[in-house]
LODO-846493 format. One record per atom (N, C-alpha, C, O): residue number from 0; residue in three letters; y, z, x. Coordinates in nm, 4 decimals. Atoms other than C-alpha are relative to their C-alpha. Layout:
<recs>
{NUM; "ALA"; {Y; Z; X}}
...
</recs>
This chain:
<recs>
{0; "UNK"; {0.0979; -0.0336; 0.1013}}
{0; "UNK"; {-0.6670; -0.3073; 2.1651}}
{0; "UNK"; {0.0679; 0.0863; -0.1070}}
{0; "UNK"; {0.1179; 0.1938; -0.0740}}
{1; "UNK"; {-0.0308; -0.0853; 0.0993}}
{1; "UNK"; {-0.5645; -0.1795; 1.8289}}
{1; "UNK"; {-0.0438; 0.1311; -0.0325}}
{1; "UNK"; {-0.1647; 0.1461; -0.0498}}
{2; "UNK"; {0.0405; -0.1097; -0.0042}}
{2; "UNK"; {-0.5461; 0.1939; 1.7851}}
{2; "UNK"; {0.0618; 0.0821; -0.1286}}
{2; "UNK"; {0.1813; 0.1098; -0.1381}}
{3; "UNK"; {-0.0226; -0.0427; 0.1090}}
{3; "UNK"; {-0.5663; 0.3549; 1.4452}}
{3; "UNK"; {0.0784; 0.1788; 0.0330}}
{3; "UNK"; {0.0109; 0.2717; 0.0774}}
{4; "UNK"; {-0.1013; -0.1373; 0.0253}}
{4; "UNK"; {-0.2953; 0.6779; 1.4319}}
{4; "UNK"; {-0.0203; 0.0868; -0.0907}}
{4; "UNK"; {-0.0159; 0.2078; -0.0688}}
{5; "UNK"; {-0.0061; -0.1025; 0.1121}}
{5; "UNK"; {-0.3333; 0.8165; 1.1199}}
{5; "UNK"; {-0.0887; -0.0455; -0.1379}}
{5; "UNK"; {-0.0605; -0.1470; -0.2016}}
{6; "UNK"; {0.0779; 0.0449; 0.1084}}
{6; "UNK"; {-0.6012; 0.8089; 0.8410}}
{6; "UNK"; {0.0148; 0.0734; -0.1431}}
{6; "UNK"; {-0.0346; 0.1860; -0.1393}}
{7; "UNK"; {-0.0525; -0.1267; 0.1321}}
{7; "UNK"; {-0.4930; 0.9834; 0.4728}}
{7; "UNK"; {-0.1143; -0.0497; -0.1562}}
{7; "UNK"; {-0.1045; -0.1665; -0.1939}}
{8; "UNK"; {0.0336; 0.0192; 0.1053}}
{8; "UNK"; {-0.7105; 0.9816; 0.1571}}
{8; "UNK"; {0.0825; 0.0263; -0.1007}}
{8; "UNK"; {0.1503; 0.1098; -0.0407}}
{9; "UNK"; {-0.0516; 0.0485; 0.0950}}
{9; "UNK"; {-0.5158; 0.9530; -0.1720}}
{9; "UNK"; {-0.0585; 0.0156; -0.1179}}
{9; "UNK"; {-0.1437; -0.0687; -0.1459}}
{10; "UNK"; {0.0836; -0.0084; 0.0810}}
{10; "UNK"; {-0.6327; 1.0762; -0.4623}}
{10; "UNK"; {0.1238; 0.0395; -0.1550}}
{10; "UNK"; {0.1718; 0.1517; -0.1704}}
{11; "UNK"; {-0.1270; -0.0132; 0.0673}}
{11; "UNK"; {-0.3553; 1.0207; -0.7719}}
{11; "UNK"; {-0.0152; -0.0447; -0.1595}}
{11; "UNK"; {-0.1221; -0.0934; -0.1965}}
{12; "UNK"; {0.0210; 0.0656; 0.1334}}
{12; "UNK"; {-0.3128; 0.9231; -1.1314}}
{12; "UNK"; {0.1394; -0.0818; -0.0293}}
{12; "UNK"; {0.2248; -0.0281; -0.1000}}
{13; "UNK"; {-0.1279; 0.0405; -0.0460}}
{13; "UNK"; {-0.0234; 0.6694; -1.0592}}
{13; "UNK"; {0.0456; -0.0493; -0.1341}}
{13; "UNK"; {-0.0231; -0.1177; -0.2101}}
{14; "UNK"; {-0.0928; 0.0417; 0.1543}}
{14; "UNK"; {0.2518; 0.6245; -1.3720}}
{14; "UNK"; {0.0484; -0.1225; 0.0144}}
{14; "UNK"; {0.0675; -0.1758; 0.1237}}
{15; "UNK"; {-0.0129; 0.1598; -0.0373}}
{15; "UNK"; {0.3415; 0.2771; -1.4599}}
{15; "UNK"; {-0.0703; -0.0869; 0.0757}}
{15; "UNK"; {-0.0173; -0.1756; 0.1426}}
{16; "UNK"; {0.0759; 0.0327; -0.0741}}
{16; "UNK"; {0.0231; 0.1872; -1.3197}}
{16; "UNK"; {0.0453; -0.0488; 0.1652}}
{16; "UNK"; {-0.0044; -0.1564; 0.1983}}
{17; "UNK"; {-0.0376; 0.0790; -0.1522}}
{17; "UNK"; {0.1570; 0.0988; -0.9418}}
{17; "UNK"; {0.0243; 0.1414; 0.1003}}
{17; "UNK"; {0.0932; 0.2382; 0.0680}}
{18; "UNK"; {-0.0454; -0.1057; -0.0820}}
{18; "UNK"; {0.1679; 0.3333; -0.6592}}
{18; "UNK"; {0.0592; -0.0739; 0.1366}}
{18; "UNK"; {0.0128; -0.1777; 0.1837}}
{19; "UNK"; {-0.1050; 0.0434; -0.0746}}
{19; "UNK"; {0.4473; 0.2930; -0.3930}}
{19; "UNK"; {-0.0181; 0.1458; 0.1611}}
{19; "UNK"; {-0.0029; 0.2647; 0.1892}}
{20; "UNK"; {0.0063; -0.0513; -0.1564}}
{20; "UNK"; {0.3938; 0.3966; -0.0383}}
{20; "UNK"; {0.1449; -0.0192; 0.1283}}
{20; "UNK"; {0.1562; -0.1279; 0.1850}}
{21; "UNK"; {-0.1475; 0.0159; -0.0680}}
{21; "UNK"; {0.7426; 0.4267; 0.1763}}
{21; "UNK"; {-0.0065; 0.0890; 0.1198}}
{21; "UNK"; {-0.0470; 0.2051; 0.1245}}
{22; "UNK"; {-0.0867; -0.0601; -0.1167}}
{22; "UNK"; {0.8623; 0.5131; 0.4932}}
{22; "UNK"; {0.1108; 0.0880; -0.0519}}
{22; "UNK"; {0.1984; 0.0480; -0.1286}}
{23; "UNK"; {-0.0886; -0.1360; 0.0305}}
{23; "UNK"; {1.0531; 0.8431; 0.4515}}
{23; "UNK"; {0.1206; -0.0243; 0.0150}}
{23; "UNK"; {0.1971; 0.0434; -0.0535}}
{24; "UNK"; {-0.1686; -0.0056; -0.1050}}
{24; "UNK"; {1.3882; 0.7446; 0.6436}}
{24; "UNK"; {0.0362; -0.1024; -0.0465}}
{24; "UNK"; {0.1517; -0.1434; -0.0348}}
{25; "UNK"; {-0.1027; 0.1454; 0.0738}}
{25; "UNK"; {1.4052; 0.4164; 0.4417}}
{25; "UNK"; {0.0655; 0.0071; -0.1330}}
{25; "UNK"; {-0.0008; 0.0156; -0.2364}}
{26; "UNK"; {-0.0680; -0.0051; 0.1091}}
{26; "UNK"; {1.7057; 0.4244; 0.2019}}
{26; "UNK"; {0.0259; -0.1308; -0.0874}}
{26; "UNK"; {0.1098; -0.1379; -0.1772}}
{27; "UNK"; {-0.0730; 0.1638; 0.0863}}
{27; "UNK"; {1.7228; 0.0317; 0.0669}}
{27; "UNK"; {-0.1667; -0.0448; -0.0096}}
{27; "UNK"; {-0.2591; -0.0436; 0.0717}}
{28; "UNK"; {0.1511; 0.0856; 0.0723}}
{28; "UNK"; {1.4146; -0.1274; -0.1190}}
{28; "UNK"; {0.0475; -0.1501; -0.0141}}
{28; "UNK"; {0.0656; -0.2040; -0.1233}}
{29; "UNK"; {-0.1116; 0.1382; -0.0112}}
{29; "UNK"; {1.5941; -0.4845; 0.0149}}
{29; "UNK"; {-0.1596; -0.0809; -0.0241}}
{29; "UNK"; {-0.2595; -0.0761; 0.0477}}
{30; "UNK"; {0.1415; 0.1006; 0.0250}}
{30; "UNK"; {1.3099; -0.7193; -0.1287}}
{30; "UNK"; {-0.0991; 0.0460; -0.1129}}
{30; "UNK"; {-0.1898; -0.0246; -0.1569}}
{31; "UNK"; {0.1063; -0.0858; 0.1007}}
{31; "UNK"; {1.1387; -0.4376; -0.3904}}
{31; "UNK"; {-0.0498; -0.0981; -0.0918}}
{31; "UNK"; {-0.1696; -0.1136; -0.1159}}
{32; "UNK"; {0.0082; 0.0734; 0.1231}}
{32; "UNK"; {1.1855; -0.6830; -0.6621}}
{32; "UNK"; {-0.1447; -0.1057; 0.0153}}
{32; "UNK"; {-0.2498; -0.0984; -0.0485}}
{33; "UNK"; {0.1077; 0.0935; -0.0474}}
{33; "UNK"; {0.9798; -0.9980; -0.4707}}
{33; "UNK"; {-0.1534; 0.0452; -0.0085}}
{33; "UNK"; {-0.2488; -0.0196; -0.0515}}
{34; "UNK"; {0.1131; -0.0260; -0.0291}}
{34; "UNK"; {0.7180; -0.7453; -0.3756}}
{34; "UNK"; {-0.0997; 0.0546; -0.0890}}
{34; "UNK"; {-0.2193; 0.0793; -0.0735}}
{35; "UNK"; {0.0515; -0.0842; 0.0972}}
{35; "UNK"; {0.6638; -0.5912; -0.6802}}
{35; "UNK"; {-0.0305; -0.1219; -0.1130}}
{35; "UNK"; {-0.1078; -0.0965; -0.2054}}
{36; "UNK"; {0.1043; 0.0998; 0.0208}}
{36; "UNK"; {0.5798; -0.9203; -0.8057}}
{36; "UNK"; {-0.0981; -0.0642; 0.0449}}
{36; "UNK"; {-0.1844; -0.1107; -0.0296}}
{37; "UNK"; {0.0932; 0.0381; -0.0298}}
{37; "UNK"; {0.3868; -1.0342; -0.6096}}
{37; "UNK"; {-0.1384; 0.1060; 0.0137}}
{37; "UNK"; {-0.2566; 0.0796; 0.0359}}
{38; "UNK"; {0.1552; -0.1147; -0.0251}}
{38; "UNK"; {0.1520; -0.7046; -0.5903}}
{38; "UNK"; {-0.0627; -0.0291; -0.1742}}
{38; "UNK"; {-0.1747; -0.0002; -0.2165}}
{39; "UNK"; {0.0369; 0.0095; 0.1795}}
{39; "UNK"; {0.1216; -0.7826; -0.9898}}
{39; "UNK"; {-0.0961; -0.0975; -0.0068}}
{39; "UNK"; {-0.1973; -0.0948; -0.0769}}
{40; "UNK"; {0.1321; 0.1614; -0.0014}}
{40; "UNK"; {-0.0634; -1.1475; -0.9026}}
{40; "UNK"; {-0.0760; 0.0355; 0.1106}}
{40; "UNK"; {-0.1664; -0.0424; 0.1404}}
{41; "UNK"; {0.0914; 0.0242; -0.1400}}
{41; "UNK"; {-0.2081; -0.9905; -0.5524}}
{41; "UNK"; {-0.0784; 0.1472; -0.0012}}
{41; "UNK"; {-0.1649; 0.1666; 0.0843}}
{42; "UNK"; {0.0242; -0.1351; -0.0565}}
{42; "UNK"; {-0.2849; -0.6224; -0.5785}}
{42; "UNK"; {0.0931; 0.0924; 0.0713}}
{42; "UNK"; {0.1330; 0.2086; 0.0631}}
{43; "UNK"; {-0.0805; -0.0854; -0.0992}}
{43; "UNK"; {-0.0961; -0.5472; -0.3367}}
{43; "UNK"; {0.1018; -0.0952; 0.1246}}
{43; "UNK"; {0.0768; -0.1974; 0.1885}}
{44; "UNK"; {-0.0773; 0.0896; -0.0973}}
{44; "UNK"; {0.2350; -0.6175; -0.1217}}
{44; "UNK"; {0.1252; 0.1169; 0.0908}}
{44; "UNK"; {0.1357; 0.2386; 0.0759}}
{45; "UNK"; {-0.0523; -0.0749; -0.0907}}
{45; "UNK"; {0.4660; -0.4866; 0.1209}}
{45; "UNK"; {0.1495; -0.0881; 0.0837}}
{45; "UNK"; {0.1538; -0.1953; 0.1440}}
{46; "UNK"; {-0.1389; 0.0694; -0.0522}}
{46; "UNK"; {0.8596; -0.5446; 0.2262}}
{46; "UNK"; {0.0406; 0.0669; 0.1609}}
{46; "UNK"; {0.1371; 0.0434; 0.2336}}
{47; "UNK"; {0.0088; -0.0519; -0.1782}}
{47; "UNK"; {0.7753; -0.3357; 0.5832}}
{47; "UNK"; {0.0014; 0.1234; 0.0141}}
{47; "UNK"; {-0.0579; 0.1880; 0.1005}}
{48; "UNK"; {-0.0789; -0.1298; -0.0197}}
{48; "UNK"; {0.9548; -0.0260; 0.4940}}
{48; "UNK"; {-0.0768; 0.0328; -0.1353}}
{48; "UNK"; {-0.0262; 0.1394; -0.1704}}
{49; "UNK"; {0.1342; -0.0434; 0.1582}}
{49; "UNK"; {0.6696; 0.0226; 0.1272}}
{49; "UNK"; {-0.0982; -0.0986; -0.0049}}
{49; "UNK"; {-0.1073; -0.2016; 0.0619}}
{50; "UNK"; {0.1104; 0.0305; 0.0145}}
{50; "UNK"; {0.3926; -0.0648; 0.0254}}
{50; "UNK"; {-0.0437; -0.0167; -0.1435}}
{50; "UNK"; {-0.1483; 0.0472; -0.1545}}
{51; "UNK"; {-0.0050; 0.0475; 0.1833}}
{51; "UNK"; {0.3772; -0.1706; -0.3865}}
{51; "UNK"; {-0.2175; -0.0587; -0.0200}}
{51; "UNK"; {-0.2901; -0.1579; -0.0132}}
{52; "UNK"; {0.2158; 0.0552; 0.0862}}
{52; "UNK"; {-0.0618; -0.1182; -0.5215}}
{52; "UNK"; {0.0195; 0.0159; -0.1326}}
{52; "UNK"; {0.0796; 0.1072; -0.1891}}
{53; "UNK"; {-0.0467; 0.0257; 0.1413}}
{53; "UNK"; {-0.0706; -0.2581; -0.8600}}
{53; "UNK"; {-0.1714; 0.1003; -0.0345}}
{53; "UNK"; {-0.2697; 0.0616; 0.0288}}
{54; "UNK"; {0.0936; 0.0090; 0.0734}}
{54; "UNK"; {-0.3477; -0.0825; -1.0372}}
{54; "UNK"; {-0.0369; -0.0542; -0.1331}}
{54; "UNK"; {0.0403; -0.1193; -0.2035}}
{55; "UNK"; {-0.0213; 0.0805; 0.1700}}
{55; "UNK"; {-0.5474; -0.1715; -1.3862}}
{55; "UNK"; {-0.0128; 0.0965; -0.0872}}
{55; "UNK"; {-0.0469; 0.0633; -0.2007}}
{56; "UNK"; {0.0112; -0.0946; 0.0770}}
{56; "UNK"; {-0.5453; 0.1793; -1.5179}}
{56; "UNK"; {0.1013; 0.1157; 0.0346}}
{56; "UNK"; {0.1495; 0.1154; 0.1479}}
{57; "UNK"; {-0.0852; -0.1120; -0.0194}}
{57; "UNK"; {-0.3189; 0.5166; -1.5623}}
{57; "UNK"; {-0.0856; 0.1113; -0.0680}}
{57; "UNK"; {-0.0585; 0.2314; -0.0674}}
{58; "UNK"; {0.0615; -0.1558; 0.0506}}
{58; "UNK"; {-0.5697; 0.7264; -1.7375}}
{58; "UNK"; {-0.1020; 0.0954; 0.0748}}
{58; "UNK"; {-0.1156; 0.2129; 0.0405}}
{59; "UNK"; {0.0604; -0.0961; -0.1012}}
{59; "UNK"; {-0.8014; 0.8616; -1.4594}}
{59; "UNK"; {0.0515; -0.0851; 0.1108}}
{59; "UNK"; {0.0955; -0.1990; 0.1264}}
{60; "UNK"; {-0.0183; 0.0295; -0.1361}}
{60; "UNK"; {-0.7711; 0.9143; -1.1028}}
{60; "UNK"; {-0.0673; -0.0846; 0.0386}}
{60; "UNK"; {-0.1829; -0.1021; -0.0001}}
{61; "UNK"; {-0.0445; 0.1198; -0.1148}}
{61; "UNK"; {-0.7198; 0.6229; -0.8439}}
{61; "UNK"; {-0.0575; 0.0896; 0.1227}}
{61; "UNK"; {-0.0361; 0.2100; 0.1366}}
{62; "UNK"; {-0.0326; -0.0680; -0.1368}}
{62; "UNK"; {-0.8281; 0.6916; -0.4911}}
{62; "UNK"; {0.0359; -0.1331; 0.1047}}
{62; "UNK"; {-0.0142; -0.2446; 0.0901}}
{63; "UNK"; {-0.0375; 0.0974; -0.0775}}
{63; "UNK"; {-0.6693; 0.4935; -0.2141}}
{63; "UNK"; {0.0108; 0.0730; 0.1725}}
{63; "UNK"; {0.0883; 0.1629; 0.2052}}
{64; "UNK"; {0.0093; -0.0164; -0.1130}}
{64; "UNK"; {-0.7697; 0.5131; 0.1624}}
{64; "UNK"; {0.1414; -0.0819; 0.1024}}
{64; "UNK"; {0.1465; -0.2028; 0.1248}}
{65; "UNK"; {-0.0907; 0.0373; -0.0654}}
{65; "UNK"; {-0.4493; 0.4827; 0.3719}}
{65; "UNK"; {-0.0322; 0.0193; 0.1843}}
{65; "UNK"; {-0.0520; 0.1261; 0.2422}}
{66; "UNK"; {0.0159; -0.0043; -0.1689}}
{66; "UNK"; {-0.4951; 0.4012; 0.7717}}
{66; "UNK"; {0.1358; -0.0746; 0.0564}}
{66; "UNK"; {0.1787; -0.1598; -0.0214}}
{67; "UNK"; {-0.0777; -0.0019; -0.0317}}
{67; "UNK"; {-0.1949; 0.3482; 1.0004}}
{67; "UNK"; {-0.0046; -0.0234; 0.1303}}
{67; "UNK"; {-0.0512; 0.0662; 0.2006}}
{68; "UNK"; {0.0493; 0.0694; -0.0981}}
{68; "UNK"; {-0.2020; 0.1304; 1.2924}}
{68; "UNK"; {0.0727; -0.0255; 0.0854}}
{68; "UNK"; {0.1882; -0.0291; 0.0431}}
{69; "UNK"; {-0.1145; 0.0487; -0.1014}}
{69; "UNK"; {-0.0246; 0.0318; 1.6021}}
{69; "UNK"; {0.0251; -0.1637; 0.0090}}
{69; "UNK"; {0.1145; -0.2319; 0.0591}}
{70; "UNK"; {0.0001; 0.1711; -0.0144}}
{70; "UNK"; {-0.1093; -0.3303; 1.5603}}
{70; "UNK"; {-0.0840; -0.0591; -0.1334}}
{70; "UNK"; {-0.1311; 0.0412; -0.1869}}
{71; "UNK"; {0.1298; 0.0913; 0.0746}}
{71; "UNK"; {-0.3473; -0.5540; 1.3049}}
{71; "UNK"; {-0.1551; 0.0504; 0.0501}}
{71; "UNK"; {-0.1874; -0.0234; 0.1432}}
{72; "UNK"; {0.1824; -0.0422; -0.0178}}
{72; "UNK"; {-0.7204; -0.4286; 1.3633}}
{72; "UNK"; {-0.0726; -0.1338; -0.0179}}
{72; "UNK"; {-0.0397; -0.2415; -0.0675}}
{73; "UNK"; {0.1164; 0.1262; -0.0374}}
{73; "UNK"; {-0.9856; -0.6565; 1.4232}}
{73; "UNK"; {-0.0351; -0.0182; -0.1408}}
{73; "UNK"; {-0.0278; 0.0774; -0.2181}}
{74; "UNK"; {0.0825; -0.0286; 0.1341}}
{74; "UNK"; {-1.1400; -0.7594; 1.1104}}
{74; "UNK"; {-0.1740; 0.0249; 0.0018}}
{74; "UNK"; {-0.2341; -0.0485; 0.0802}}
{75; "UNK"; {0.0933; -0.0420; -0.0489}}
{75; "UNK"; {-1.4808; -0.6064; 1.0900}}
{75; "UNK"; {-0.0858; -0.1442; -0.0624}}
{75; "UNK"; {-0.1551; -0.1655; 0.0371}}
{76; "UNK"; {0.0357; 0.1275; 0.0513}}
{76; "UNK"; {-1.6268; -0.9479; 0.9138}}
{76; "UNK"; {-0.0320; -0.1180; 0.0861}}
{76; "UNK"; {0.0606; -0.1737; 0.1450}}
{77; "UNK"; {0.0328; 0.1411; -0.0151}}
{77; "UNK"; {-1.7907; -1.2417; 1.0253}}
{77; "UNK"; {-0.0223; -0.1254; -0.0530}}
{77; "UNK"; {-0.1067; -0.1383; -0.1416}}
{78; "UNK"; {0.0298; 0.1206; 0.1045}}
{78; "UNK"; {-1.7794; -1.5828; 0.9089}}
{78; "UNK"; {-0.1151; -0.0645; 0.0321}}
{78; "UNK"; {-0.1539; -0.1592; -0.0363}}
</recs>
């Protein structure tokens, strides 16, 4: 059963509209380029070791709910 670790609210005014979420201990952004296109057509993307959120504004604060998981979570949704 999936067990959520860590929950962080986020509250930022991100430059170059995009905010970048990283693992601390990772020194190589091997893929940045790919992901940072594709968060431009998706919102949002991720090379394992970051996390690339495109926003559509830089002049007020953004908030972004970050949760941190041991596995995939259920989706709460039904079809």
């Amino acid at each position: 059963m999936p067990t959520r670790h860590s929950r962080h609210g986020l509250t930022l005014r991100p430059d170059y509209r995009m905010v970048v979420l990283r693992d601390i201990y990772c020194d190589a952004a091997v893929g940045s380029t790919a992901a940072i296109s594709e968060a431009n057509k998706n919102v949002a993307a991720s090379i394992g070791y970051e996390v690339y959120i495109v926003v559509s504004q830089d002049l007020i604060e953004v908030r972004a709910d970050v949760e941190s998981w041991d596995e995939a979570p259920e989706d709460d949704f039904s079809a």
